[in-house]
C-alpha positions, -999 to +999 in steps of 0.1 A: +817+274+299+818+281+332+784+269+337+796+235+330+777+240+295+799+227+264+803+234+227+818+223+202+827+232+164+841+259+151+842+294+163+809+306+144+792+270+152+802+279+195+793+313+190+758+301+172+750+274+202+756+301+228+730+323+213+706+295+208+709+295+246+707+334+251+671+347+257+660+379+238+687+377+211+674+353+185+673+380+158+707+394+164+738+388+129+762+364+148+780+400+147+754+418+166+751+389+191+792+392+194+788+426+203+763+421+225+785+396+245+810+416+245+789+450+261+772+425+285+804+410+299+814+444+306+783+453+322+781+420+343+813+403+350+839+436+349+858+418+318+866+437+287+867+418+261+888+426+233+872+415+200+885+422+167+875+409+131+862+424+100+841+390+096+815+372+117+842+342+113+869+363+125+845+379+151+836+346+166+875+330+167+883+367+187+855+361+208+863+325+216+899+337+222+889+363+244+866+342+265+895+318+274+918+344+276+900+356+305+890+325+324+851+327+311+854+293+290+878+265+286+888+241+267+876+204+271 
């Protein structure tokens, strides 16, 4: 992240340890939480994040996509 924070995994598993981290969201669906990433980077950082996926598997992959897409994570 960069925060200098790091996960790793699988989609789901980074999506999961981010929102361990997140304060006020611990009884969001991984779904929900996506969603709320994606509203809040938005809000905060000016960065549409395009997030697609009928599952919270594909939801997560999408999200991890986007993030790197746009410079908000990378890869170790």
């Amino acid at each position: 992240m960069r925060d200098g924070r790091v996960f790793q995994g699988t989609a789901v598993q980074i999506v999961k340890g981010m929102q361990d981290i997140a304060f006020g969201v611990e009884r969001l669906s991984i779904p929900e939480y996506i969603d709320w990433v994606v509203a809040n980077t938005q809000r905060f950082e000016s960065v549409a994040l395009r997030v697609q996926g009928a599952t919270a598997e594909e939801k997560a992959a999408s999200l991890v996509d986007e993030m790197l897409r746009e410079g908000l994570a990378t890869r170790g």
